[in-house]
C-alpha positions as CSV (number, residue, x, y, z in Angstrom):
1,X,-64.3,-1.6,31.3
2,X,-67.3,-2.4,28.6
3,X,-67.8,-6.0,27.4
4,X,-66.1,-4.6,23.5
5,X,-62.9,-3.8,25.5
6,X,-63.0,-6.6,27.2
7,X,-63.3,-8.6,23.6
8,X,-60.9,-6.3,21.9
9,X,-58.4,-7.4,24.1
10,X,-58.9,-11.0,24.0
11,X,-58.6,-10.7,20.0
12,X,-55.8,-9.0,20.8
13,X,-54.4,-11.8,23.0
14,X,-55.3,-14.7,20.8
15,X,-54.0,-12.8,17.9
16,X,-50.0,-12.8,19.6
17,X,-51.0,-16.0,19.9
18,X,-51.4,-16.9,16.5
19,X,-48.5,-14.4,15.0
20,X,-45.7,-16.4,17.6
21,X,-47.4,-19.6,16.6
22,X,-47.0,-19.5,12.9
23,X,-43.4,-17.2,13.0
24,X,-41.4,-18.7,10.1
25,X,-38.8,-18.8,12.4
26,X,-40.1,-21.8,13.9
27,X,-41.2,-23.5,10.9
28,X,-37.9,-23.3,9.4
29,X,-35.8,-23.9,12.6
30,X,-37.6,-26.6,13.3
31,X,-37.5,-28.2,9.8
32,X,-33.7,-27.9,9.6
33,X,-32.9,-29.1,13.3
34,X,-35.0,-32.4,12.7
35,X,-33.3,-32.8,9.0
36,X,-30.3,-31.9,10.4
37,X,-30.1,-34.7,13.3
38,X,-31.6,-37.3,10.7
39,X,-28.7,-36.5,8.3
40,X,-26.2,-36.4,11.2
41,X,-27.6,-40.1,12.6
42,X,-26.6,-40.9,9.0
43,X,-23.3,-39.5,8.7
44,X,-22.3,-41.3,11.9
45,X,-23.7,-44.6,10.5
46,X,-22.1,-44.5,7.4
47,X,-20.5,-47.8,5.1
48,X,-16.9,-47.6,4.0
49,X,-18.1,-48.1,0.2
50,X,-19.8,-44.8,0.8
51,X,-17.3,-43.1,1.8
52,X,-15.2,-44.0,-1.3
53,X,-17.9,-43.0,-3.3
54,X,-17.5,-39.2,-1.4
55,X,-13.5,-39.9,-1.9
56,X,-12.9,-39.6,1.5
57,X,-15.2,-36.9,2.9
58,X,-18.4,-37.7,5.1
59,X,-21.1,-35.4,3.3
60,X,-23.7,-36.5,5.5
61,X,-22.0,-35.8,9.1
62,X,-20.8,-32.3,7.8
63,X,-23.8,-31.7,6.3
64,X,-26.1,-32.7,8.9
65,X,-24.1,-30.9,11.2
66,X,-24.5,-27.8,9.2
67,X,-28.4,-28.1,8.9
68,X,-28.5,-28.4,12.7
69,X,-26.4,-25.3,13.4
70,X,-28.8,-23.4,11.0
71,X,-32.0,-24.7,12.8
72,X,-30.9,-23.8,15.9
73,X,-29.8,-20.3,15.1
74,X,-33.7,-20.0,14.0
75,X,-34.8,-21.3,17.1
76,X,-32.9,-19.4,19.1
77,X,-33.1,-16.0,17.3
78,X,-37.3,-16.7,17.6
79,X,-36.5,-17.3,21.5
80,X,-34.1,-14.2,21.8
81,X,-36.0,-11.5,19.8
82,X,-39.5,-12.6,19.9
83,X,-42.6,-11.6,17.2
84,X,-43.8,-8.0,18.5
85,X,-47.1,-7.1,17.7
86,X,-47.5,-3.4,16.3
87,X,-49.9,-1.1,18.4
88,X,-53.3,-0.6,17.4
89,X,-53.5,2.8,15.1
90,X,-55.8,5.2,14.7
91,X,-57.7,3.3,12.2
92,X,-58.5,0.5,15.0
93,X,-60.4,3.4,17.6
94,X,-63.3,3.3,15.4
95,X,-66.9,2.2,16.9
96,X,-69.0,-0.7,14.8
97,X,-70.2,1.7,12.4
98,X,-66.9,3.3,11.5
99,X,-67.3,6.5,12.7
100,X,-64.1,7.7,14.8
101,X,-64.7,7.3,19.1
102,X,-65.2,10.4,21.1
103,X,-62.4,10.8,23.3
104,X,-62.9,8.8,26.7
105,X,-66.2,7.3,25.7
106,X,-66.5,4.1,26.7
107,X,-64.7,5.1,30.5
């Protein structure tokens, strides 16, 4: 194998990399797990004259408790169904000076 396809497919490698890294699964799984077991911690901790001020009704556990069930159906949606990254198209079998490959140069 030449030293392009060699580098071709370590862009290609660093570049699943960097599409599973920055999946906006994680981002907002993540964001609403750790919001959602600060909020939780705070519902669980909570002073009686708050809980007349909610008449009755801990906002924060239930609400904490939501956040977390959200951020962990992110998380694991990202873990079940991973980011795919599309096959290379024809555009992509081009040499350096963007004229189309001949068929099985480079072999």
């Amino acid at each position: 194998m030449s030293d392009l396809h060699k580098e071709v497919s370590e862009l290609e490698g660093r570049s699943a990399t960097a599409a599973r890294l920055f999946d906006i699964r994680l981002i907002i799984g993540g964001l609403f797990t750790l919001y959602g077991v600060i909020v939780t911690v705070a519902g669980v901790f909570v002073s009686d004259a708050d809980m007349e001020k909610a008449e009755g009704v801990n906002i924060n556990l239930w609400t904490g408790l939501a956040m977390l069930a959200l951020g962990l159906f992110f998380l694991g949606w990202m873990k079940l169904r991973p980011t795919q990254i599309p096959p290379p198209t024809a555009t992509d079998a081009t040499d350096e000076a963007g004229a189309p490959e001949a068929p099985g140069a480079g072999k």
